[in-house]
C-alpha positions in Angstrom: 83.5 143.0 100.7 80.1 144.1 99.1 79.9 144.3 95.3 77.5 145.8 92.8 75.7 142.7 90.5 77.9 143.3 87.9 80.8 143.3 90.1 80.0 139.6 91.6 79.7 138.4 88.2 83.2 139.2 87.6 84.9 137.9 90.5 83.9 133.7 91.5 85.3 134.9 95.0 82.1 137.7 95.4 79.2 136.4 97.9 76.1 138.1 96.5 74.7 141.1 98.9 71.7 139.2 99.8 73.4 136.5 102.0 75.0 139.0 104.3 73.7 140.7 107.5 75.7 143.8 108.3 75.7 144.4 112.2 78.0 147.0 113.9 80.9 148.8 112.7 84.2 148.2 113.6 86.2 151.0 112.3 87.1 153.0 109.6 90.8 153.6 106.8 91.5 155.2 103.9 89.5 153.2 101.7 86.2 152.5 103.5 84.9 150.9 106.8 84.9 147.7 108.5 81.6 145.8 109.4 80.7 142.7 111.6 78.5 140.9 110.4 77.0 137.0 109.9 76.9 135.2 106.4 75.7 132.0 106.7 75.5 131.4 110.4 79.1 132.9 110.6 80.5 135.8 111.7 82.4 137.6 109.4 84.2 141.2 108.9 82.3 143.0 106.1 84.8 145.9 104.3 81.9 148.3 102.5 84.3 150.7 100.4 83.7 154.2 101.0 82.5 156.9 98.0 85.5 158.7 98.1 87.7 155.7 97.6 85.3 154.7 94.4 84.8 158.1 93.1 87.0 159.3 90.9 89.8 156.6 91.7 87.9 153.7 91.1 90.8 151.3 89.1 92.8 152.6 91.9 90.6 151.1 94.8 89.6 147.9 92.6 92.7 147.0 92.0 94.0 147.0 95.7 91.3 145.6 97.2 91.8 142.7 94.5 95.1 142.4 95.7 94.0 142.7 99.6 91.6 139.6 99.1 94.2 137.9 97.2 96.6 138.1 99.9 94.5 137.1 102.7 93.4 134.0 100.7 96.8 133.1 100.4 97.4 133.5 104.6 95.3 130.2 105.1 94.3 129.9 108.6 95.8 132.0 111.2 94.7 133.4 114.6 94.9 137.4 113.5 93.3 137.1 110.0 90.2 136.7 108.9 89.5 133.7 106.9 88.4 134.4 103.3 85.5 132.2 101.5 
């Protein structure tokens, strides 16, 4: 997930913008789209929340994507889920 500079202050989990190169997208929810991507010779799923999902219901949208990256941390390694660095 992309953050703003305040944002990756906040959270030790953030990876700073720079790091990442955004490829192709993957698809699309309620919340925003789905990238791939490489970070550090990897390649990684890049979830860039959408305007409408930060507009206007930003604690809303925070707050579950916390919770999203807290529960895939806590899914360890596993065929179907991305891991989460």
């Amino acid at each position: 997930m992309l953050l703003t500079r305040a944002e990756e202050k906040q959270y030790k989990w953030a990876i700073r913008r720079s790091d990442f190169k955004v490829n192709e997208r993957l698809g699309a929810g309620a919340y925003g789209e789905v990238w791939a991507g490489s970070w550090r010779r990897n390649d990684v799923a890049v979830k860039l929340l959408s305007s409408s999902a930060i507009d206007g219901r930003a604690a809303v949208s925070e707050a579950a994507v916390v919770r999203e990256v807290g529960a895939l941390r806590r899914c360890g390694m596993h065929p179907n889920v991305c891991q989460m660095y």
